[in-house]
FIDREN-702964 format. One record per residue (C-alpha): x, y, z; residue in three letters. Coordinates in steps of 0.5 Angstrom, whole numbers, plus 500, padded with zeros to 3 digits. Each point is the difference from the previous one (the first is absolute). Last residue first. Example, Ala and Ser with C-alpha at 12.3 -4.5 7.8 and 13.67 -1.06 7.14 Angstrom:
2
527498514SER 498493502ALA 
This chain:
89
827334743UNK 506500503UNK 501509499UNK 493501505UNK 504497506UNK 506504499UNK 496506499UNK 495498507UNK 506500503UNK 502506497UNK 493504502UNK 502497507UNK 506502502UNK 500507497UNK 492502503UNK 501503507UNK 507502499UNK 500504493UNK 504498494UNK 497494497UNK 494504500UNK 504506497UNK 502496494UNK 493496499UNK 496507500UNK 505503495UNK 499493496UNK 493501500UNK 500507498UNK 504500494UNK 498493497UNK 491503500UNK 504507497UNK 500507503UNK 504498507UNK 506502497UNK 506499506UNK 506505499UNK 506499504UNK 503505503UNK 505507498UNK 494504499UNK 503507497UNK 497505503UNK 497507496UNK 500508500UNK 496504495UNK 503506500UNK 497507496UNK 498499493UNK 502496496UNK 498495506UNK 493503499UNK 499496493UNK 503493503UNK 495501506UNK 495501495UNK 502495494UNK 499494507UNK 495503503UNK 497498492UNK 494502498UNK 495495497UNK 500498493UNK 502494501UNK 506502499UNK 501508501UNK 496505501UNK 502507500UNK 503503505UNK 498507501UNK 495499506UNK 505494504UNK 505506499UNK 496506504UNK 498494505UNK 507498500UNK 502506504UNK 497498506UNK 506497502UNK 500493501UNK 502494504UNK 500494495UNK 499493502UNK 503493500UNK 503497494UNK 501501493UNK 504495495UNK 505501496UNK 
């Protein structure tokens, strides 16, 4: 399970980020915040159904540069062009 995106919310996470105690790290979660609200009123999530790219590691970050690259109109030809010539070598 990852987390994507952004949060819309209510003021009330404010009380809950105060009472949360810290977690790993020792920082306090956002995380254990929400997850502390959402016993107590309707927290509400969206499931993502696409593709997840992790841009967090050296490898993640350049192969997502390299599939998106190849997937654009003014690059794709050309960087896999530039791909094929590099794999002779």
């Amino acid at each position: 399970m990852a987390i994507i995106g952004r949060y819309l919310l209510t003021p009330e996470i404010f009380e809950e980020l105060e009472s949360t105690k810290p977690g790993k790290g020792g920082e306090v979660q956002l995380t254990d915040a929400i997850d502390s609200l959402n016993k107590r009123q309707q927290v509400d999530a969206h499931e993502f159904k696409g593709r997840r790219y992790d841009i967090g590691s050296k490898i993640g970050f350049l192969t997502t540069n390299v599939e998106f690259g190849l997937k654009h109109p003014q690059t794709g030809e050309a960087l896999k062009a530039y791909i094929k010539e590099l794999a002779k070598h």
